[in-house]
Z-matrix of the N, CA and C atoms (Angstrom, degrees):
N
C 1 1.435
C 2 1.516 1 108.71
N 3 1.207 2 114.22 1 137.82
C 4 1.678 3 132.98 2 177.57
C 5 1.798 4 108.65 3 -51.54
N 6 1.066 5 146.58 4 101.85
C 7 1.268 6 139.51 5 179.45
C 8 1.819 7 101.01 6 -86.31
N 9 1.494 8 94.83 7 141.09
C 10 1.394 9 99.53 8 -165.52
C 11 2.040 10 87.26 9 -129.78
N 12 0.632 11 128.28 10 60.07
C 13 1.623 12 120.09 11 -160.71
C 14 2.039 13 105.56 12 -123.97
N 15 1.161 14 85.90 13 153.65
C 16 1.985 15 97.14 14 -177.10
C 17 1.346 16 107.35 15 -61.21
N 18 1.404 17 121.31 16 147.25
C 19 1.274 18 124.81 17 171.92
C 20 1.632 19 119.25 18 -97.17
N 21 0.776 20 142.34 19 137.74
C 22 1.821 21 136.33 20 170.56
C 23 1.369 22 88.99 21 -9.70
N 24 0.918 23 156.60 22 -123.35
C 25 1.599 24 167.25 23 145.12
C 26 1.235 25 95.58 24 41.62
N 27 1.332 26 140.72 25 -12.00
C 28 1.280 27 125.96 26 -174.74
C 29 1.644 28 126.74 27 72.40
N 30 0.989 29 114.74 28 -25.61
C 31 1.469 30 127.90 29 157.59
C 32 1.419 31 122.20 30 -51.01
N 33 1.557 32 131.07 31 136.51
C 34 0.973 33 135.64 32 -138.43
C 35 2.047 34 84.59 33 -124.41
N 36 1.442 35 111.55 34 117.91
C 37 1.200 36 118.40 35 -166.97
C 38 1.594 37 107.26 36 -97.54
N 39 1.759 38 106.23 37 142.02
C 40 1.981 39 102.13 38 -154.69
C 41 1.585 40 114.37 39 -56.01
N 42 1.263 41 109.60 40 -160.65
C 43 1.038 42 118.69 41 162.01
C 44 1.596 43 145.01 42 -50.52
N 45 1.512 44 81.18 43 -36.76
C 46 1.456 45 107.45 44 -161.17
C 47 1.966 46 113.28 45 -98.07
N 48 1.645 47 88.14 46 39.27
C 49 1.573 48 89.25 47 -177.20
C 50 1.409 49 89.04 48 -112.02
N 51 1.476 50 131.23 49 166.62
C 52 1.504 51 145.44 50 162.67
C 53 1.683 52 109.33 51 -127.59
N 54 1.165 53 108.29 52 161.13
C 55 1.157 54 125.26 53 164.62
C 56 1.401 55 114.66 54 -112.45
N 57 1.733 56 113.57 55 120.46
C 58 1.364 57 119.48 56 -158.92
C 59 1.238 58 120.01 57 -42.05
N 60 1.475 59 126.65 58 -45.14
C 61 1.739 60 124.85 59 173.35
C 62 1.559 61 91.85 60 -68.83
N 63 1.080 62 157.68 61 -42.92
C 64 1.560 63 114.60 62 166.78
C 65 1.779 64 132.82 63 -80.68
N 66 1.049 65 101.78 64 -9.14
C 67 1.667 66 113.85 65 152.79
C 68 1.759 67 113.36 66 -45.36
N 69 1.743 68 89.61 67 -61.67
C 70 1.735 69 72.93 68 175.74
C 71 1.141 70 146.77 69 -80.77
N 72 1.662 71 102.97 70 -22.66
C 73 1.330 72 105.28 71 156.11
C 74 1.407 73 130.81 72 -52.10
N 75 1.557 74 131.77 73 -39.02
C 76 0.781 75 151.55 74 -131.01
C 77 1.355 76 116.31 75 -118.25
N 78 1.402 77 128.27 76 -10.24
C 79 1.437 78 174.20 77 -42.66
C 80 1.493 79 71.40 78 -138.92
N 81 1.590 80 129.01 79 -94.26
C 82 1.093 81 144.96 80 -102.05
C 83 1.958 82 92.18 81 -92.90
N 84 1.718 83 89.56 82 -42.29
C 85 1.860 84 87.16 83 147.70
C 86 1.030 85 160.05 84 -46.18
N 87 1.356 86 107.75 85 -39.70
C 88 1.548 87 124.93 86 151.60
C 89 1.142 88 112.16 87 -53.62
N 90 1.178 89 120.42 88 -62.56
C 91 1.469 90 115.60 89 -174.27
C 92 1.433 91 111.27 90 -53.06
N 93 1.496 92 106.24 91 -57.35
C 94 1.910 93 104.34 92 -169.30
C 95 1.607 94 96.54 93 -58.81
N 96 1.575 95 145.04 94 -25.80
C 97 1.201 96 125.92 95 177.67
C 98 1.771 97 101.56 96 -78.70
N 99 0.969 98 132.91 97 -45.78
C 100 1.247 99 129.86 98 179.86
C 101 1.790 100 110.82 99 -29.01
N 102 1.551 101 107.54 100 -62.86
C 103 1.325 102 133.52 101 -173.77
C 104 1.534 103 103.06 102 -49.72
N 105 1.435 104 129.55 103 -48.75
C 106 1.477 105 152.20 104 -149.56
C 107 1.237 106 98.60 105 -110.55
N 108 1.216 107 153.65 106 -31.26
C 109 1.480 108 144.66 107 -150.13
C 110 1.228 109 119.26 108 -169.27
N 111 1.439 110 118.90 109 11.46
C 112 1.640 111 126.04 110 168.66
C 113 1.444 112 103.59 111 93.55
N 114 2.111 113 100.07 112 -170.98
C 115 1.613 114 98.14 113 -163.64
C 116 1.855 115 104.34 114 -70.96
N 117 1.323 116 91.26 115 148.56
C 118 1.179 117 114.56 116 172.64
C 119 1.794 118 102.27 117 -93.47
N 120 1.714 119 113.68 118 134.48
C 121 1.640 120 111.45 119 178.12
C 122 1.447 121 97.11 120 -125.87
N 123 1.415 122 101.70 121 143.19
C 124 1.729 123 126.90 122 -153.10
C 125 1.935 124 88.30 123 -118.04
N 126 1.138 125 117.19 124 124.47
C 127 1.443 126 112.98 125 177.90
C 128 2.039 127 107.98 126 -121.90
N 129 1.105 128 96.12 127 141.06
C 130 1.890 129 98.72 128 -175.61
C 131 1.696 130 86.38 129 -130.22
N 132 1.240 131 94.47 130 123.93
C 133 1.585 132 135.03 131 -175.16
C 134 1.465 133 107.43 132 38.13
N 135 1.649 134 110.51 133 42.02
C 136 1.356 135 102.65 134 155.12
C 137 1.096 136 93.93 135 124.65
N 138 1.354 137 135.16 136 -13.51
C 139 1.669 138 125.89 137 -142.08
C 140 1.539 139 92.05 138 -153.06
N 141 1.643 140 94.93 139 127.28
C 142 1.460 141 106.88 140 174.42
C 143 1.607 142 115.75 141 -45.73
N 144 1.532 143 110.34 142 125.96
C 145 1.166 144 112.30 143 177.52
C 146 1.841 145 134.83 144 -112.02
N 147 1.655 146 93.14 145 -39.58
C 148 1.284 147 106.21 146 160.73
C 149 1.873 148 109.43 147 -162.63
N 150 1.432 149 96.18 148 153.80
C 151 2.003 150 98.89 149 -173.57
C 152 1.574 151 98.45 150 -105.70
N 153 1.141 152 100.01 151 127.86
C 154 1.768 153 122.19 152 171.06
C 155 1.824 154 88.26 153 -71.00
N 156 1.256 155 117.66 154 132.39
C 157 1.678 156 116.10 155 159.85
C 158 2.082 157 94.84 156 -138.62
N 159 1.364 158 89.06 157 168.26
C 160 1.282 159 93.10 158 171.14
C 161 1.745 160 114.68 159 -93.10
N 162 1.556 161 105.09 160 151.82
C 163 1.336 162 141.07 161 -153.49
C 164 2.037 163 86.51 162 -36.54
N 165 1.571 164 113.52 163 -83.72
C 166 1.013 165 140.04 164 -152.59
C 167 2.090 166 87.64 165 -58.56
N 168 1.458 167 134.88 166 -48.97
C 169 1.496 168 98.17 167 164.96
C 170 1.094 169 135.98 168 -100.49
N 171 1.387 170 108.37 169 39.24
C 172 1.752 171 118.40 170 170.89
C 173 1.977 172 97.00 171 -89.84
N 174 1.880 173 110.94 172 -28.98
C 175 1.140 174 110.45 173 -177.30
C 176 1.212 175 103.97 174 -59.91
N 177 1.133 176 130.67 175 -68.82
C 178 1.302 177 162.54 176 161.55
C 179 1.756 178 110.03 177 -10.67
N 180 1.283 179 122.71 178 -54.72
C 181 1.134 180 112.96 179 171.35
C 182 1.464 181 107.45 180 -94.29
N 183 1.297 182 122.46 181 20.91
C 184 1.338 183 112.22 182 169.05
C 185 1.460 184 107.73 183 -116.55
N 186 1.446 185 124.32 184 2.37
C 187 1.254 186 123.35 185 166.78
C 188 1.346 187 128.95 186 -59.49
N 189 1.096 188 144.13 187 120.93
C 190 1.160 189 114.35 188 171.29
C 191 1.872 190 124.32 189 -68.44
N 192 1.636 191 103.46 190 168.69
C 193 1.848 192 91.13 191 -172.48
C 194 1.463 193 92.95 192 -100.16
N 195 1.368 194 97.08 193 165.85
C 196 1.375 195 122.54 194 -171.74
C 197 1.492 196 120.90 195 -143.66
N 198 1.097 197 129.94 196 -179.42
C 199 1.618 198 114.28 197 -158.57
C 200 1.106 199 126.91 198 -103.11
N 201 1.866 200 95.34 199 0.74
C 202 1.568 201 110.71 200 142.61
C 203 1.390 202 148.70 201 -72.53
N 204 1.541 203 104.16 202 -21.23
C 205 1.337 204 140.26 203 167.17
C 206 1.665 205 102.65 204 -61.27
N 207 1.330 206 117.05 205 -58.32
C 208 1.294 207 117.33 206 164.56
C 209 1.647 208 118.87 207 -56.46
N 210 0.893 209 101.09 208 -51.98
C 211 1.558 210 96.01 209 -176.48
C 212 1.895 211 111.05 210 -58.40
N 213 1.174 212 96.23 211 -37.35
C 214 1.617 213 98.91 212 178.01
C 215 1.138 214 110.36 213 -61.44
N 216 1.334 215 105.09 214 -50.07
C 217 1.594 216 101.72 215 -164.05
C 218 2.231 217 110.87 216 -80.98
N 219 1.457 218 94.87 217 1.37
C 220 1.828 219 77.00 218 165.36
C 221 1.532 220 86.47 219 -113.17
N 222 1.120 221 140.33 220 3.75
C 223 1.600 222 114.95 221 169.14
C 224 1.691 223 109.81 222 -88.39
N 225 1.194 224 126.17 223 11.39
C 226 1.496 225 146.23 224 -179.44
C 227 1.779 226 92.55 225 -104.33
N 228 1.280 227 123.52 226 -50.76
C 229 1.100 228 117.39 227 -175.80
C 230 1.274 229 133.06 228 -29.70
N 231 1.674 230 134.09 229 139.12
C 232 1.421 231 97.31 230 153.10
C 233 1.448 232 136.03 231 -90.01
N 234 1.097 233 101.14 232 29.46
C 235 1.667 234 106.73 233 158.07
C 236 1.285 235 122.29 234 -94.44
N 237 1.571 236 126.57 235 18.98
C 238 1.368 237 136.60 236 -157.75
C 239 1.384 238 118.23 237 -86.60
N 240 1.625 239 88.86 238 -11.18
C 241 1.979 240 102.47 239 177.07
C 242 1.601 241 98.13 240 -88.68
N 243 1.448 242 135.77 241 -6.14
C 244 1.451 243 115.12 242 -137.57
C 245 1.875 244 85.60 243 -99.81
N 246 1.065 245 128.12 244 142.37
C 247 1.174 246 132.70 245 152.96
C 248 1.085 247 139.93 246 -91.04
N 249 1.343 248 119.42 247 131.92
C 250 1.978 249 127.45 248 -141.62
C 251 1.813 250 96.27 249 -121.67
N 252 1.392 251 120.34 250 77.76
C 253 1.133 252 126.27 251 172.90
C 254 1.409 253 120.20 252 -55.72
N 255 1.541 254 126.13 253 119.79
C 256 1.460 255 118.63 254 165.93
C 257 1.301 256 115.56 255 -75.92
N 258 1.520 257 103.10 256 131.58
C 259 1.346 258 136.82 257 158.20
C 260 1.468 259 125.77 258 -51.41
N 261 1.073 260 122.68 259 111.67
C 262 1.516 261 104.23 260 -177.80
C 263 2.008 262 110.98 261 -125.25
N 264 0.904 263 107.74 262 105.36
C 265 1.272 264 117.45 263 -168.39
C 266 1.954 265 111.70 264 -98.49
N 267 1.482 266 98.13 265 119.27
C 268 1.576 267 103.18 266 -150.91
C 269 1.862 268 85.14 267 -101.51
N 270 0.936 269 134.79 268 116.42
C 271 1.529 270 124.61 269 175.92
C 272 2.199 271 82.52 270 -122.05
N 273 1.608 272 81.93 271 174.68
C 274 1.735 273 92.67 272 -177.05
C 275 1.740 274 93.10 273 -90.24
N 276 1.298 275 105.33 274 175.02
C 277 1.941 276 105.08 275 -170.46
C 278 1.900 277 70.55 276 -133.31
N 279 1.475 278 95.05 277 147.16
C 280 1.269 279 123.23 278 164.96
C 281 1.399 280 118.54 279 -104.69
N 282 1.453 281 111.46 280 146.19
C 283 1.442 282 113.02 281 173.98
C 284 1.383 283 107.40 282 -66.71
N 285 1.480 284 119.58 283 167.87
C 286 1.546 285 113.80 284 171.66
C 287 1.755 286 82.10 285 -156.83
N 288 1.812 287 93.77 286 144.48
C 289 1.759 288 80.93 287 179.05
C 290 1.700 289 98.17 288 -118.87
N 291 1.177 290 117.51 289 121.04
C 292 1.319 291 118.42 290 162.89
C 293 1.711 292 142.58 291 -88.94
């Protein structure tokens, strides 16, 4: 069964938490909510223990990033129209003798 209950904090924690003896029963549920509605969190004696997520973003946060990942993610931006002019600052260079 779905535990919907207050936390120390008083805050009322979502839907999508379980309590481990209904996790296991319930197995095939978790998962199909995982798939449909994000991570699912499994708690043992009260206290978050482990998050059910689906397959494809467990890959995903286990990828490492790369400098395409960056690049994607500011051409997604909405700052992706803004144009970032280089500066080019000509000063004289001094000798120095070492």
């Amino acid at each position: 069964m779905k535990i919907n209950k207050s936390t120390k904090s008083g805050r009322s924690r979502p839907g999508n938490c379980w309590r481990l003896q209904d996790a296991k029963a319930r197995l095939s549920e978790v998962v199909r909510q995982a798939q449909q509605r994000g991570p699912q969190r499994v708690t043992l004696h009260g206290r978050d223990a482990v998050v059910v997520v689906r397959a494809d973003e467990f890959d995903r946060m286990r990828r490492p990033i790369s400098g395409r990942d960056i690049v994607a993610a500011l051409a997604t931006s909405p700052l992706a129209g803004v144009n970032f002019g280089r500066m080019t600052i000509k000063s004289r260079v001094r000798d120095v003798s070492l």
